[in-house]
C-alpha positions as CSV (number, residue, x, y, z in Angstrom):
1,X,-69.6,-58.4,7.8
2,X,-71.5,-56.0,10.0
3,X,-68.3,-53.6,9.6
4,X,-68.5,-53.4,6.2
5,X,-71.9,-52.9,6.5
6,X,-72.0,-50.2,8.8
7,X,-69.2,-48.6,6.2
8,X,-71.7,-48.8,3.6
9,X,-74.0,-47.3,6.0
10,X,-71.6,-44.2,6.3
11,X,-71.1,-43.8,2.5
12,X,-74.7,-43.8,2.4
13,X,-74.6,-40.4,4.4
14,X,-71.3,-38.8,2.6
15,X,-72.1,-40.2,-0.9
16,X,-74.7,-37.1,-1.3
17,X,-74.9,-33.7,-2.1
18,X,-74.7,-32.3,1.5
19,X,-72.1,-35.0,2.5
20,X,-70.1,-34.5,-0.6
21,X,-70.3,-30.6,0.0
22,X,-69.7,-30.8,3.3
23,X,-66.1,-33.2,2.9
24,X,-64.9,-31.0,-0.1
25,X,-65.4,-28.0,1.6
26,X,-63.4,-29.1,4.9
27,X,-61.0,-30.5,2.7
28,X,-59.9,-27.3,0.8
29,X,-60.1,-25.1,4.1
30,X,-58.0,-27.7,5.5
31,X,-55.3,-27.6,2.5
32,X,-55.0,-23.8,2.5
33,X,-55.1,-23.6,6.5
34,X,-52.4,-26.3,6.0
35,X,-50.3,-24.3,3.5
36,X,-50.5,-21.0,5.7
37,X,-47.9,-21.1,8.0
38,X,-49.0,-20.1,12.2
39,X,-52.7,-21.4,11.9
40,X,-52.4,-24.8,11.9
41,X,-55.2,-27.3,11.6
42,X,-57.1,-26.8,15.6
43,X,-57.0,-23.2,15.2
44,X,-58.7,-23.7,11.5
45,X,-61.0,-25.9,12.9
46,X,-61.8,-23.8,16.4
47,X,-62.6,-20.4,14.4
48,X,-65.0,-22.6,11.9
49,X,-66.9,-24.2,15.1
50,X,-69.6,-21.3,15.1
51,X,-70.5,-22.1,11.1
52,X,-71.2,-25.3,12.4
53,X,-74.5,-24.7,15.2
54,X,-77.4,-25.9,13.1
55,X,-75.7,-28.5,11.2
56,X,-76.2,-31.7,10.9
57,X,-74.3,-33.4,13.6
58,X,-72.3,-35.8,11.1
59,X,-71.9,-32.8,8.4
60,X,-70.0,-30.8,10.9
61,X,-68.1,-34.0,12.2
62,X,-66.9,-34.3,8.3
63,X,-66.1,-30.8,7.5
64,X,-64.2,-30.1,10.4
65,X,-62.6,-33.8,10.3
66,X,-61.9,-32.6,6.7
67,X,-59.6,-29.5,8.1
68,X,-57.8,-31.3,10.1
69,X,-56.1,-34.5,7.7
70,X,-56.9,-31.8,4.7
71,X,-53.5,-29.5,6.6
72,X,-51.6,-32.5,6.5
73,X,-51.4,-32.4,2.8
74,X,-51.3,-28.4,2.7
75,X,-48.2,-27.9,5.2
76,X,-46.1,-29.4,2.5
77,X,-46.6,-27.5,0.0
78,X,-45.0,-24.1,1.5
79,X,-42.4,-26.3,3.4
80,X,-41.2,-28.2,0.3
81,X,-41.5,-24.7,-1.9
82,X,-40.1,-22.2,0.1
83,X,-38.6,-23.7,2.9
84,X,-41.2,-22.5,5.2
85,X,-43.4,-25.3,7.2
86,X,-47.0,-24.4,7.1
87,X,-47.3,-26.5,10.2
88,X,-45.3,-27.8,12.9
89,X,-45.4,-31.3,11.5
90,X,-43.9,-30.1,8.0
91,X,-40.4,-29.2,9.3
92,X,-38.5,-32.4,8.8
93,X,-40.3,-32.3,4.7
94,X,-38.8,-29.0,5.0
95,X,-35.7,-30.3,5.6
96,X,-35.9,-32.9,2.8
97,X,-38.3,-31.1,0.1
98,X,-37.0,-27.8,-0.2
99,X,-33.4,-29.1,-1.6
100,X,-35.1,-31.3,-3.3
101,X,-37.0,-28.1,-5.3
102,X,-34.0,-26.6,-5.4
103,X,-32.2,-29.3,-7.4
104,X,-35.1,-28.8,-10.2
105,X,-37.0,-31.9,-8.7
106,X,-40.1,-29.8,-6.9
107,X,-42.7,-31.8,-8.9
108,X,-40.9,-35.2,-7.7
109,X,-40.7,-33.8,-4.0
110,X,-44.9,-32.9,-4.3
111,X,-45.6,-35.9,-5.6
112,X,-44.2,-38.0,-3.2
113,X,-46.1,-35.9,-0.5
114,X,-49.4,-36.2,-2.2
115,X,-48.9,-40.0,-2.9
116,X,-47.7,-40.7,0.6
117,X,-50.3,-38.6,2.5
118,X,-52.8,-40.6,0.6
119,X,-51.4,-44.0,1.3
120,X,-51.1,-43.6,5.0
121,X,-54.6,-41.8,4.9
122,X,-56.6,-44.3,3.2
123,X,-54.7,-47.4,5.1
124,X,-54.9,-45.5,8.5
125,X,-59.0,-45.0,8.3
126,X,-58.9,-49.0,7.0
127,X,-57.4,-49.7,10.3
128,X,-59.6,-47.7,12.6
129,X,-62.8,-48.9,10.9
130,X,-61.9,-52.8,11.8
131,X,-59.3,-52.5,15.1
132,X,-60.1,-49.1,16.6
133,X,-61.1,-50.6,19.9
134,X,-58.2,-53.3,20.0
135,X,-55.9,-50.9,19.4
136,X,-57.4,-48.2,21.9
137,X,-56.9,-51.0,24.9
138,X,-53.0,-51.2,23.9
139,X,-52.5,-47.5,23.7
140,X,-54.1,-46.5,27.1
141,X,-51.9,-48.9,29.0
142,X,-48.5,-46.6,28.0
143,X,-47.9,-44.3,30.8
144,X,-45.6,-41.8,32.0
145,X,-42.6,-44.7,31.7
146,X,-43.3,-45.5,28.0
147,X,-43.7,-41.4,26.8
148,X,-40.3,-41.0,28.3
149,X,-38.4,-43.9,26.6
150,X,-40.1,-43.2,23.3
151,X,-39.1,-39.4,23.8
152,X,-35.9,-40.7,24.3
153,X,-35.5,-42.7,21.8
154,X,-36.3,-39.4,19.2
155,X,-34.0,-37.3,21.3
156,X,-31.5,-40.4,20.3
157,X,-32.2,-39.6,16.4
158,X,-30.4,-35.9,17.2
159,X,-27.2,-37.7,15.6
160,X,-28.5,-39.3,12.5
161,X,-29.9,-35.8,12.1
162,X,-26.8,-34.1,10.6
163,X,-25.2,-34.5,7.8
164,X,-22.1,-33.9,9.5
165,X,-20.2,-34.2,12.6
166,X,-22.1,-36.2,15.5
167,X,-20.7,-34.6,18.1
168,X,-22.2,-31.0,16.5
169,X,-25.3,-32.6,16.1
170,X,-25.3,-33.7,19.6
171,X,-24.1,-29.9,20.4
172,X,-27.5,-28.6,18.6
173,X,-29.6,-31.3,20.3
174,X,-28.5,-30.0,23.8
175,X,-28.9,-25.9,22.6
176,X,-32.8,-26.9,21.6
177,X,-33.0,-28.8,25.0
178,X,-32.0,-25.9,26.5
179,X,-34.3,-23.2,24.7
180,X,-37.2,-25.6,26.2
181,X,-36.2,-25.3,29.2
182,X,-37.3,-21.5,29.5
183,X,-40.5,-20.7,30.4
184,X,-42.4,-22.2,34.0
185,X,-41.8,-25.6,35.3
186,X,-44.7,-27.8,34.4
187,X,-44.6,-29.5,37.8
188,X,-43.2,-27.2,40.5
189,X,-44.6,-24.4,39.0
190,X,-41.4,-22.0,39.5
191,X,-40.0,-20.0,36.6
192,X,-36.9,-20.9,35.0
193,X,-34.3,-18.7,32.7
194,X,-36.9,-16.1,32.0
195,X,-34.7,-13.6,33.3
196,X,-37.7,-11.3,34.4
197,X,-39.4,-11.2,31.0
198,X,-43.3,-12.2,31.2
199,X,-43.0,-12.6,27.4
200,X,-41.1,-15.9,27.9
201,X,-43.3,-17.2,30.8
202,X,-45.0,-19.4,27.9
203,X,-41.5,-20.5,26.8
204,X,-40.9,-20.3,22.8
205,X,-43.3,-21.8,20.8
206,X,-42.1,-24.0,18.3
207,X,-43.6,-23.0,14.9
208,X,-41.5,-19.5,14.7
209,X,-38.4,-20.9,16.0
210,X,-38.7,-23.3,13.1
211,X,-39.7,-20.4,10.6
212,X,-36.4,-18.7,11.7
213,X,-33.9,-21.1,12.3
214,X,-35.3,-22.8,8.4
215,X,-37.2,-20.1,6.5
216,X,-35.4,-16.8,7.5
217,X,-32.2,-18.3,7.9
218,X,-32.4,-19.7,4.3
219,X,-33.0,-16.4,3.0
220,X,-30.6,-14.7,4.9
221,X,-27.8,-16.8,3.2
222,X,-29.4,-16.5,-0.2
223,X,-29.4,-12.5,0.1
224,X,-25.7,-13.0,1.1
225,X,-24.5,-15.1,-2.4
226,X,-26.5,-12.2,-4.2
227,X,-29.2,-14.3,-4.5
228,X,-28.0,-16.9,-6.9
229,X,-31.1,-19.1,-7.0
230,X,-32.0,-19.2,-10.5
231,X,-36.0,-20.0,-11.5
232,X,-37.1,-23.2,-11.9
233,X,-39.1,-24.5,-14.8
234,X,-41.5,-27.2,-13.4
235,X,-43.4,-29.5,-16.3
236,X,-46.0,-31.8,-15.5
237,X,-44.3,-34.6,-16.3
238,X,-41.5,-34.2,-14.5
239,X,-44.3,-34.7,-11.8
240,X,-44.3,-38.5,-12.8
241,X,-42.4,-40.9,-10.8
242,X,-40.6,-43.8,-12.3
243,X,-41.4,-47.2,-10.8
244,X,-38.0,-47.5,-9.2
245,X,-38.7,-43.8,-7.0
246,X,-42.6,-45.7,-6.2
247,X,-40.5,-49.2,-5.1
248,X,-37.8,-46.9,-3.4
249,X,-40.6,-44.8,-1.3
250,X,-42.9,-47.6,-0.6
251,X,-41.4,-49.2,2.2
252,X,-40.2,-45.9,3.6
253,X,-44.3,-44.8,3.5
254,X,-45.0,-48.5,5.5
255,X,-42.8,-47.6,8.5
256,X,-43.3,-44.1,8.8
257,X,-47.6,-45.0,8.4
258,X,-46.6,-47.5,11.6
259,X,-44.4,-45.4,13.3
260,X,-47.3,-42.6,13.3
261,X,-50.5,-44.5,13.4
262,X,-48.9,-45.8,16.7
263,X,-47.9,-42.0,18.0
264,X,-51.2,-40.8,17.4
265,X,-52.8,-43.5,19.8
266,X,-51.3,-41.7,22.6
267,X,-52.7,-38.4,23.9
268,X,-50.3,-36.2,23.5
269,X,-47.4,-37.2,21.0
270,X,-49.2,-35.8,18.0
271,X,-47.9,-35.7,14.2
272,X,-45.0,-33.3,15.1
273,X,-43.2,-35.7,17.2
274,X,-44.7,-38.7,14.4
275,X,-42.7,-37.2,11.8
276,X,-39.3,-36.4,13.5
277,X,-39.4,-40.0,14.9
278,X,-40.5,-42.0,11.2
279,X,-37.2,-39.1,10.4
280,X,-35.0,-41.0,12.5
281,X,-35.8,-44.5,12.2
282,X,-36.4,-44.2,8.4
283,X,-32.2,-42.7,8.4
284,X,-31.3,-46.1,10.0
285,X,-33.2,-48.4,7.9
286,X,-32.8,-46.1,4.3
287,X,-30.5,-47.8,1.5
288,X,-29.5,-44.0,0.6
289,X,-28.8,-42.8,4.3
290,X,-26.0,-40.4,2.7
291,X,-29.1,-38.7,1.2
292,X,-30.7,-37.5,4.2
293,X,-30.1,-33.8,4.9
294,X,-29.0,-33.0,1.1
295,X,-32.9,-34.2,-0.5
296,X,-34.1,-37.7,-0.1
297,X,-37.4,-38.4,-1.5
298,X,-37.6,-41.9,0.9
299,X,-37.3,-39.1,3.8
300,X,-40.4,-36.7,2.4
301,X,-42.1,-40.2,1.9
302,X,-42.1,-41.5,5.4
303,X,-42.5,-38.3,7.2
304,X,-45.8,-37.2,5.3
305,X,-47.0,-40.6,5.6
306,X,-46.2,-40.6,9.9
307,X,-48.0,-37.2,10.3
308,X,-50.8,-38.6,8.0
309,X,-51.1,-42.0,10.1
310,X,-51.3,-40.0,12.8
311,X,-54.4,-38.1,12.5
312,X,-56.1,-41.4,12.2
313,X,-54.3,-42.5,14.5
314,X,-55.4,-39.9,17.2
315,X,-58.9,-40.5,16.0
316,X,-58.7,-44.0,17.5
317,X,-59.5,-43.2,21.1
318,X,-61.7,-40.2,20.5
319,X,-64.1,-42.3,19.0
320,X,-63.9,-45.6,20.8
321,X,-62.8,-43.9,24.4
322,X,-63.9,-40.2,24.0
323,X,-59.9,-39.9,24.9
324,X,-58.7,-36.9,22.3
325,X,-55.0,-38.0,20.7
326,X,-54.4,-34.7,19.7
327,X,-55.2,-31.0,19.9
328,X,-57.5,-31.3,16.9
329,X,-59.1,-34.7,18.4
330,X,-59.9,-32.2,21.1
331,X,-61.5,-29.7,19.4
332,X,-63.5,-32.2,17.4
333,X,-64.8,-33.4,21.0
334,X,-65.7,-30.0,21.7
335,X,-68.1,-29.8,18.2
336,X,-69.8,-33.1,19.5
337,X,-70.3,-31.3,22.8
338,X,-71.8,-28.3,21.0
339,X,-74.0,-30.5,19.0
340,X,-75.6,-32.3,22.2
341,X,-73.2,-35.6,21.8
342,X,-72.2,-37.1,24.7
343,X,-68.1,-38.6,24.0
344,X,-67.3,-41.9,25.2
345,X,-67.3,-45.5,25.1
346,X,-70.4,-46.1,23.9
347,X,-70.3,-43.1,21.2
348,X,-70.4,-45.6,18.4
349,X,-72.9,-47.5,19.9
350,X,-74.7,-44.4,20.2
351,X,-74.4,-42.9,17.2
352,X,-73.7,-45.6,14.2
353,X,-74.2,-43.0,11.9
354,X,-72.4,-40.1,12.9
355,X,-69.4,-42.3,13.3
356,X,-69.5,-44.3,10.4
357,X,-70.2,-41.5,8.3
358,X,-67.2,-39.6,9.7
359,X,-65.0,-43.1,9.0
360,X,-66.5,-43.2,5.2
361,X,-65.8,-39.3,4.6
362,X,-62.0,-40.1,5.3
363,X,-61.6,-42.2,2.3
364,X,-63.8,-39.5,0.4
365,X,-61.7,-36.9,1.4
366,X,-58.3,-38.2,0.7
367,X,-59.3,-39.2,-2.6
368,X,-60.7,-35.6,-3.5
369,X,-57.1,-34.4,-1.8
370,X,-55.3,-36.6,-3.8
371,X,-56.9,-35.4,-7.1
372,X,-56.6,-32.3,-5.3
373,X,-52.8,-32.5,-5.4
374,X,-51.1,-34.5,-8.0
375,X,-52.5,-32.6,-10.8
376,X,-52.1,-28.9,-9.5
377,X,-47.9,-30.1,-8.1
378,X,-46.5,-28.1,-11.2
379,X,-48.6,-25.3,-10.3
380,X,-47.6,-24.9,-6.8
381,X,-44.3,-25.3,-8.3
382,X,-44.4,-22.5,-10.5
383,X,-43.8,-20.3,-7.7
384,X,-40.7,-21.2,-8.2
385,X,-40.3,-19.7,-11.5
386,X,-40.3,-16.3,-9.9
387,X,-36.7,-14.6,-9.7
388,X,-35.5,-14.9,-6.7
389,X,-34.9,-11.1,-6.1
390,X,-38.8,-10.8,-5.8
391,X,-39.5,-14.3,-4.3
392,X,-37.1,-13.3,-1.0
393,X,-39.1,-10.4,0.4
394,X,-42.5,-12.4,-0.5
395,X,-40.8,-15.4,1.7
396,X,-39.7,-13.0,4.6
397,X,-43.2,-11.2,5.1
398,X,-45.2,-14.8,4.7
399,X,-42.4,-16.0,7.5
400,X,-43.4,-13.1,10.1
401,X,-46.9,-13.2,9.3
402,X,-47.1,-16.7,9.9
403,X,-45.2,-16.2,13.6
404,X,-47.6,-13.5,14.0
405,X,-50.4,-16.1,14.0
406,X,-49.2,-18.1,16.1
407,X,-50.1,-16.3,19.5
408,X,-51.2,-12.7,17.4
409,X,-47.8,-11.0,19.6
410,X,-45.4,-9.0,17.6
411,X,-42.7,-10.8,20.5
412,X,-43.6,-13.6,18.6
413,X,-42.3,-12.0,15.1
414,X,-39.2,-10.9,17.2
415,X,-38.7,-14.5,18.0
416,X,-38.3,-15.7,14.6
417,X,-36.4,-13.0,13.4
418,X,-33.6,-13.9,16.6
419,X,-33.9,-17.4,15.6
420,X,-33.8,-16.6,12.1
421,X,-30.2,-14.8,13.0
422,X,-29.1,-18.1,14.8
423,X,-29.9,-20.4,12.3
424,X,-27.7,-18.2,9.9
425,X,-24.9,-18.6,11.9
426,X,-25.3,-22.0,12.2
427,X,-25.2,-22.5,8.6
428,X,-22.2,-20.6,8.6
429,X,-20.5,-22.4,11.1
430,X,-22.1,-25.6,9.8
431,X,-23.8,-26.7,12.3
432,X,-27.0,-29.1,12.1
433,X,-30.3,-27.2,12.6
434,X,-32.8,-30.5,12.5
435,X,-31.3,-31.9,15.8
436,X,-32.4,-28.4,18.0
437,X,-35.6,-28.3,16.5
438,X,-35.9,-32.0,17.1
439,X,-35.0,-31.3,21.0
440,X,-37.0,-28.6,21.2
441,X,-39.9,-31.1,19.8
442,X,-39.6,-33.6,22.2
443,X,-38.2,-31.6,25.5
444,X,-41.4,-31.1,27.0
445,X,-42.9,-34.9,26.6
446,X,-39.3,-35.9,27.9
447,X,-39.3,-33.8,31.3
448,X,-43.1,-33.9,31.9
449,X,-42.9,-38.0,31.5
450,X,-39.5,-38.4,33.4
451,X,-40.3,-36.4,36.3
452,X,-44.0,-38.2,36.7
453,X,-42.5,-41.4,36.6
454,X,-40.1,-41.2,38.9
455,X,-42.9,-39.6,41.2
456,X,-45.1,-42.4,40.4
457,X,-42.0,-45.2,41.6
458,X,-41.2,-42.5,44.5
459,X,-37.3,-41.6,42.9
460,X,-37.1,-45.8,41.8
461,X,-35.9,-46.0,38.1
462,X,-37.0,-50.0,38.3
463,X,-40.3,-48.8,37.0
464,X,-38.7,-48.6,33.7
465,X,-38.5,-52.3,34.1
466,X,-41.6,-53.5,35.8
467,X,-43.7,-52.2,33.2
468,X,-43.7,-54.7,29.9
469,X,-44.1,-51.6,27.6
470,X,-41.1,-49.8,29.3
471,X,-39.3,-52.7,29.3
472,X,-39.5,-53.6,25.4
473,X,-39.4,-50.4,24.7
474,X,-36.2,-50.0,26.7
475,X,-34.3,-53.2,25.1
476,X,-34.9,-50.8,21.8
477,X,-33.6,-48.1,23.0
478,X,-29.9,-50.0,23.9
479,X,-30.0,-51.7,20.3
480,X,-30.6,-48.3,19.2
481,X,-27.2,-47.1,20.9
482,X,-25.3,-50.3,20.8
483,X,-25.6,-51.1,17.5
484,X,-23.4,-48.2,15.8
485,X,-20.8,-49.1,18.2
486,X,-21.3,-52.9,17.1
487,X,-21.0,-51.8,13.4
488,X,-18.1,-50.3,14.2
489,X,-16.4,-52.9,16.2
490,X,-17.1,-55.3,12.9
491,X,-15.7,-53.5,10.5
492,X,-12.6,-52.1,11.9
493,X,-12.1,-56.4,12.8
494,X,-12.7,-57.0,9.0
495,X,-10.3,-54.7,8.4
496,X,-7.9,-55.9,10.6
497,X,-8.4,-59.8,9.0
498,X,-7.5,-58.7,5.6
């Protein structure tokens, strides 16, 4: 009872004319930051912190909450219409929405974004207002061990990633391990397959290699059929979704909301690795698996729903810990430093209000986003009634703008145009491009974590089994691999029997 009433406080606050301003306006910023591709939500959020000295403490905690869960919902929209991810958690709806759009079925592919990000929203702020500090107590006891078997575990989704051969999925998996490998050591401190340049001292960052290897690529091959893509009409209704696509996406929403509400606990992860892993285990659970890779709508459902769960998610410890899960949970800690608010464990003891408020402006603000979005899907999917011959360049120059932004270097723009060259060989050789930007993903939390454990055990790999975490975690991991080979086993017995 005091929860809910310290929830009614909080809509006290939001439910008024500031509050309401204040949420709608983050929410907006945060859709078209979303949609632009190279900003990303903590850079929207960071260049707005300035507007906020002078504000009310919990106004500015709403409005720049607002940005950041307001992205989610915008990076789909350019990944499922052109094939370009607005953010780095919108590549695997890339993968999914655009051939989806391209099959006529845009509205459908929207939809099921909007509808998703709202479900895992709404649910996700439900479960931080009643078990935020149970839950913060779980996720601060994974470590170094548990980061590397649950990186591992993604890295083992590289072969239910193409929608071909494993052993060329594998292939790609290994070339995106590779690429982030260059750059310098994060703990020796050396430099590693530079080759001299200072350029690559940062290693490649992962938004324009994804614009390339997806959005240029893409276009590439287009320009080479002549540009056969013919416009697509896009009605409102064919926004509506049956009851049998709702049933179908439900459960796929429920594991990928678990799968990222659970990522987002732990500093670091974040709702780029959330989505590639609610990619991968959604594949092996899916009644359409065959889908995956040529437009599943199950797919666009769990992924938007894990990188929705996840902002909430990360929100978990910041409030109850003063721990940020994210890079956006950081710069939200920053604001509260700027406004004179101590972070912490007792921050909601401190200040009901603020917190509370910020909870209540969650379900606020993913309602307006969802009213937002379900009405205006055939409008963003008009774009798609423009020729193609005019649509191309438009695509191209929003690719390397976007890369641009990313760390405002023009290398940065020659980086997605290399990649952008790689990927179109790889679609001509047909070879799997999800699996190297799924390595590339989850390289850095796989080395970092390895390499601490085993410094932690002093070279011992039994810490993987001395820890509980580690341990479940690692009797997942063998299903994971033994049950394919199981599978098999059965059927080619069966086979054998009759």
């Amino acid at each position: 009872m005091e929860t809910l009433s310290l929830i009614g406080m909080g809509f006290g606050m939001v439910l008024t004319v500031p509050g309401l301003t204040a949420v709608v306006t983050g929410v907006l910023i945060g859709q078209i930051v979303g949609a632009l591709p190279g900003i990303g939500p903590s850079t929207g959020m960071a260049l707005l912190l300035p507007v906020t000295f002078g504000m009310d403490p919990a106004l500015a905690i709403m409005m720049l909450s607002g940005i950041l869960y307001g992205a989610m919902y915008g990076g789909s929209i350019t990944a499922i219409l052109i094939n370009v991810p607005g953010d780095d958690s919108s590549v695997v709806c890339a993968i999914e929405g655009n051939k989806l759009a391209r099959k006529g079925k845009a509205g459908h592919a929207l939809a099921v974004a909007a509808l998703s990000s709202f479900a895992a929203g709404v649910t996700g702020t439900i479960v931080l207002a009643f078990a935020a500090v149970a839950l913060s107590a779980v996720a601060l006891r994974f470590n170094a061990p548990e980061f590397f078997l649950l990186a591992l575990l993604g890295i083992s989704a590289s072969a239910s990633l193409g929608t071909g051969s494993v052993v060329k999925a594998l292939l790609m998996g290994l070339f995106g391990l590779l690429i982030a490998m260059v750059g310098i050591d994060p703990i020796a401190g050396t430099t590693r397959l530079t080759f001299g340049f200072s350029q690559l001292l940062d290693g490649f960052d992962f938004l324009p290699v994804a614009i390339g290897v997806f959005g240029i690529a893409e276009i590439l091959v287009s320009l080479e059929r002549g540009g056969t893509m013919q416009p697509i009409v896009t009605r409102f209704r064919d926004t509506f979704l049956s009851a049998k696509d709702v049933a179908f996406c439900a459960m796929a929403a429920v594991r990928g909301f678990i799968v990222g509400f659970c990522m987002g606990m732990m500093p670091g992860a974040g709702s780029t690795v959330s989505s590639f892993l609610a990619y991968g285990v959604e594949r092996k659970f899916s009644r359409r698996p065959e889908q995956f890779g040529h437009g599943a709508l199950d797919a666009i459902a769990t992924t938007e729903a894990a990188n929705n769960a996840s902002v909430t998610g990360a929100m978990t410890p910041m409030l109850t810990l003063g721990i940020p899960g994210s890079t956006g949970t950081a710069v939200l800690l920053a604001a509260l430093i700027l406004q004179g608010i101590r972070p912490g464990p007792t921050l909601m003891t401190d200040q009901p209000v603020l917190v509370w408020s910020l909870i209540a402006s969650m379900f606020v603000g993913n309602v307006v986003l969802l009213i937002l979005n379900l009405p205006m899907a055939p409008i963003f999917a008009s774009i798609l009634r423009i020729p193609y011959a005019y649509l191309a360049p438009g695509i191209v120059l929003f690719s390397l703008i976007g890369a641009y932004a990313v760390t405002l270097s023009f290398f940065t723009m020659g980086v997605a145009i290399a990649f952008g060259l790689i990927g179109y060989f790889m679609i001509k050789a047909d070879l799997p491009r999800a699996p190297l930007v799924l390595a590339l993903v989850l390289a850095p939390l796989l080395e970092e974590s390895l390499r601490q454990s085993l410094l932690l055990s002093l070279g011992s790999p039994l810490i993987f089994v001395q820890r509980p975490f580690s341990l479940a975690l690692l009797v997942v991991l063998l299903l994971v691999f033994l049950m394919p080979l199981v599978m098999s086993l059965r059927s080619r017995w069966k086979a054998r029997s009759t």
